[in-house]
C-alpha positions, -999 to +999 in steps of 0.1 A: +305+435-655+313+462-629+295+497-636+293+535-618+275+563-624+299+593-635+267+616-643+230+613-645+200+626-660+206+658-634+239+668-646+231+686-673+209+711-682+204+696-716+193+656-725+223+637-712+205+606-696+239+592-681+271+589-683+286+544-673+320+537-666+328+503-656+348+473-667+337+442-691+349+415-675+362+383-699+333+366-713+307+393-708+287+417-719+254+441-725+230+418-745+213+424-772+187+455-769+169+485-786+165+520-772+139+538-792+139+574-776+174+573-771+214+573-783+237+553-767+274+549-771+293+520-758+331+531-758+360+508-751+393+524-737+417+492-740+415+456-754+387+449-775+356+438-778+328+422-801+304+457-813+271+450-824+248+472-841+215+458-856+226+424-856+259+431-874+289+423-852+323+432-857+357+427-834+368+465-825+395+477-809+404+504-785+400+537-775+369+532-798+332+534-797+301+527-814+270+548-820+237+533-816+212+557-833+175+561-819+153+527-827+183+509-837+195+481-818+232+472-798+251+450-776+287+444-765+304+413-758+342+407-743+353+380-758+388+378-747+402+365-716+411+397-700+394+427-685+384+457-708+377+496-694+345+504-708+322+535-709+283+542-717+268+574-729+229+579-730+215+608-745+175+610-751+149+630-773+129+642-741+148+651-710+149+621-682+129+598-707+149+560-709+137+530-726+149+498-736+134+465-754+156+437-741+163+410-769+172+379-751+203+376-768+239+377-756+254+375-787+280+352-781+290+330-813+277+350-836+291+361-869+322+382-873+321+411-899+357+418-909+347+454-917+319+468-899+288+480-912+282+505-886+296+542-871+322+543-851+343+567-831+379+562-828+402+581-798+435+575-820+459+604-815+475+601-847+442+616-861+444+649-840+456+679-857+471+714-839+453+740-827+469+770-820+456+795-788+422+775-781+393+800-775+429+821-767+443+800-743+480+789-742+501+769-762+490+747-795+464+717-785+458+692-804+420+681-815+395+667-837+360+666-843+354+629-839+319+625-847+298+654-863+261+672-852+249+653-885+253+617-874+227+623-848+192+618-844+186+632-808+201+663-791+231+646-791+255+671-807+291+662-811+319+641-797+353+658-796+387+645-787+416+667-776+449+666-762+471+699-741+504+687-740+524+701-705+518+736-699+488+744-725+451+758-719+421+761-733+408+801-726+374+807-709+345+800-732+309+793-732+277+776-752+246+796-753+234+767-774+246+729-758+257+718-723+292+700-723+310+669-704+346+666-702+361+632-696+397+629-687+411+599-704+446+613-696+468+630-677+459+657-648+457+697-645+427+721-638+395+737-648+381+768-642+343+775-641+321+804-639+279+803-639+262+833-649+267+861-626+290+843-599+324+840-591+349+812-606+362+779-592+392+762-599+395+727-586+422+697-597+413+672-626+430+639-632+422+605-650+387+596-648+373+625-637+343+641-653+330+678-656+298+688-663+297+722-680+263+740-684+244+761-709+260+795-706+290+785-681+320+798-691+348+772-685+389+771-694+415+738-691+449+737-680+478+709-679+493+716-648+514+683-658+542+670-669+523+647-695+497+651-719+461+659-709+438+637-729+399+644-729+367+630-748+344+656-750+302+652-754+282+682-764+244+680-760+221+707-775+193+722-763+172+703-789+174+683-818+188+712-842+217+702-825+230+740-829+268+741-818+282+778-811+311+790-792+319+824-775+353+830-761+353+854-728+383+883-724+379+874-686+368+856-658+353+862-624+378+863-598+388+826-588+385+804-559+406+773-557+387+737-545 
């Protein structure tokens, strides 16, 4: 398999351990382990793979992901003879703390579940309703809560998806309550940050990219594009209340471009 590290336990204020993005090449995989002060959720972004989720496996395809909830165990397998983009979010109960309790198994040959028995998390577009003036920004978006602050154990708060089509924005906001990462999955345009009692930045976002966004910092999207801007979004609270608020802002800071 072939992995980078988009974001670390540094990135964000709150209990984001890291952020993987790599690709499962055919006939491999992450074998067969529990994490018992974490979350982890292995996403897949094409193809599919084999999911498993205490010892249940089941033949998922993608965008999807599955959630592995604290002291619960996971692995992924590609069983197919092409490559498959992959991602890996880690979020823990006490900032910087990792573990892991490796299994020995690479679950190859195992059982197939038709149906499985575990959460997922799917990035289907078809599922994503209008929005109209996003914390007052431009245009109608399109979004969806994809997996709610109640399916999680740690900080771990929410995943979102959402979609600007060409010309759209989100308007400045912030999170007194949870940090943020947007992940481009789509597309290309700009964001606009501002940290408490500075100046903003604008700087260029395309496929792949991601953007931390801290506790208080208010932050705005645009498609500058001719296509659709596609994110997956990963809020992470404070602590394991997993409180979710939102403040829209009449104005930013003055901007500077990257």
């Amino acid at each position: 398999m072939d992995l980078m590290v988009l974001l670390d336990a540094h990135s964000l204020d709150t209990n984001l351990t890291f952020l993987h993005r790599g690709i499962l090449e055919p006939k491999s995989g992450i074998g067969h382990h529990f994490h018992n002060q974490c979350e982890e959720m292995l996403v897949i972004f094409d193809g599919e793979a084999q999911f498993n989720i205490d010892g249940r496996t089941s033949t998922l395809k993608g965008p999807v992901g599955a959630l592995c909830r604290m002291g619960h165990s996971h692995a992924i397998y590609n069983a197919t003879d092409k490559p498959v983009q992959w991602m890996n979010i880690n979020v823990s109960a006490m900032k910087a703390s990792y573990d892991a309790f490796d299994l020995g198994d690479d679950r190859r040959g195992v059982p197939i579940d038709a149906i499985p028995v575990f959460m997922t998390m799917r990035l289907d577009r078809s599922l994503l309703r209008p929005t109209d003036s996003m914390s007052g920004g431009k245009g109608t978006v399109q979004y969806r809560r994809a997996l709610e602050p109640s399916v999680f154990t740690s900080p771990w708060a929410y995943v979102d998806h959402l979609m600007l089509p060409p010309g759209a924005s989100i308007g400045p906001h912030l999170h007194h309550e949870l940090a943020e990462f947007y992940y481009v999955v789509s597309g290309q345009g700009a964001v606009t940050v501002s940290a408490e009692g500075s100046g903003s930045e604008t700087a260029p976002i395309q496929v792949g990219d991601a953007i931390p966004i801290q506790l208080n910092e208010v932050h705005s999207f645009e498609n500058t594009a001719s296509q659709p801007l596609e994110f997956m979004i990963v809020g992470v609270s404070r602590d394991r209340n997993r409180r979710v608020d939102s403040v829209d802002v009449q104005k930013l800071p003055q901007a500077s471009s990257n």
